[in-house]
C-alpha positions in Angstrom: 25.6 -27.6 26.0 26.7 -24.1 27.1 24.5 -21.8 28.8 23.7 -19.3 26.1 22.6 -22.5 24.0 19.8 -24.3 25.9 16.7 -24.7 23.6 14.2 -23.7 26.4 15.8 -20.4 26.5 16.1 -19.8 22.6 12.3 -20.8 22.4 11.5 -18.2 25.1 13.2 -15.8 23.5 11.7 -16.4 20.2 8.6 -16.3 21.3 8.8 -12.8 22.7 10.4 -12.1 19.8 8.2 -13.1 17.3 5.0 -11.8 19.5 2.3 -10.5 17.6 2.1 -6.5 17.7 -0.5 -4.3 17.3 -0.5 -1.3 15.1 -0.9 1.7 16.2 -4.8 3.1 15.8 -4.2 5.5 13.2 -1.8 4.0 11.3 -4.2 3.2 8.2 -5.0 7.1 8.5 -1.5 8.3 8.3 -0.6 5.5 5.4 -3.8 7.0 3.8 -1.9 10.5 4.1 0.9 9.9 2.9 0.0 7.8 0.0 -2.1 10.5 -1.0 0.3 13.0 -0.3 3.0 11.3 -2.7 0.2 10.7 -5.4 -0.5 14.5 -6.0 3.2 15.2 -5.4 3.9 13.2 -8.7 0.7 14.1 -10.6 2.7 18.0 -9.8 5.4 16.9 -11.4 3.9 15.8 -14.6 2.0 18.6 -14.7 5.3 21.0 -14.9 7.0 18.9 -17.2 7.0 20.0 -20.8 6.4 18.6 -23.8 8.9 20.1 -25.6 11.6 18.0 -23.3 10.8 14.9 -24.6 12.8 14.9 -27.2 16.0 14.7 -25.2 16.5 11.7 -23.1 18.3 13.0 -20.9 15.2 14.9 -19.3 12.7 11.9 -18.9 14.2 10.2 -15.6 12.2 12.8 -13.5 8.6 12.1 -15.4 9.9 8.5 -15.5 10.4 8.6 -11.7 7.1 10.5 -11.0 5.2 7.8 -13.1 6.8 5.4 -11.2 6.2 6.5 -7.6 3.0 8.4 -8.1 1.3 5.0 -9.5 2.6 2.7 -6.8 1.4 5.3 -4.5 -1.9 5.1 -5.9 -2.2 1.4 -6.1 -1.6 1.1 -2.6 -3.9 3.8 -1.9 -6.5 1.7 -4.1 -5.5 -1.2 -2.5 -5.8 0.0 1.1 -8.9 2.0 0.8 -10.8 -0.9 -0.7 -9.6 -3.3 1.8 -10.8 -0.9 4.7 -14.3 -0.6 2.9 -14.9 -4.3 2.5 -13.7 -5.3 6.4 -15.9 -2.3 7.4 -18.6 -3.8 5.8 -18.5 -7.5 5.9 -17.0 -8.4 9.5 -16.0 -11.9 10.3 -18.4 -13.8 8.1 -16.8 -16.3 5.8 -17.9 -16.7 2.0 -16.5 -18.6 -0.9 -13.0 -17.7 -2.0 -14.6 -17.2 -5.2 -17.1 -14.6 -4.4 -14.2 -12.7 -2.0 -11.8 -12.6 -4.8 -14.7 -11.3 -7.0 -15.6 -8.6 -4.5 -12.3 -7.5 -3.8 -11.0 -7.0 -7.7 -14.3 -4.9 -7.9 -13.7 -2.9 -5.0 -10.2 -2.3 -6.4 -11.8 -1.2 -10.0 -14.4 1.1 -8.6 -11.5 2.7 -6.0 -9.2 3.5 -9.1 -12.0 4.8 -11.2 -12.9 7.2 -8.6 -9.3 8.4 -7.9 -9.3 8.9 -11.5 -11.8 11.4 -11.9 
């Protein structure tokens, strides 16, 4: 085998390279942030947009877009603030997958409904 080819030295280096890494602190903060951010960006959007413009094609890739963004924005804003909420208040006990999946879709509700309003 050549040098560059022993397996000791590809596992080494595969191990440092798959290392776990931490996030940074405030990286759910500045998700949060921007998520937010690009959620009220959209919801501008189709606020300016007029009516009257949907009857040519033509003008419906920018709501189509904003739609697009601004709810996949929002579901991961959902997502991410329920998630925070339920490991805030439930850390490291174990339940029944049942009862977690339960708890988590109804975390998820209650976040969209107040984003909603």
């Amino acid at each position: 085998m050549s040098e560059a080819a022993r397996p000791s030295d590809l596992e080494a280096l595969l191990r440092r390279a798959l290392a776990p890494v931490e996030p940074p602190a405030d990286l759910a903060e500045r998700l949060e942030g921007r998520l937010t951010e690009i959620t009220e960006l959209a919801a501008e959007e189709l606020e300016a947009w007029e009516l009257g413009a949907m009857r040519d094609p033509r003008n419906w890739a920018r709501p189509v877009a904003a739609i697009v963004v601004g709810g996949g924005a929002a579901a991961g804003l959902v997502v991410l603030r329920a998630r925070r909420r339920t490991a805030a208040r439930r850390p490291g006990t174990s339940v029944r997958w049942a009862d977690a999946a339960e708890r988590a879709l109804r975390e998820v509700f209650d976040e969209a409904r107040r984003l909603a309003r």
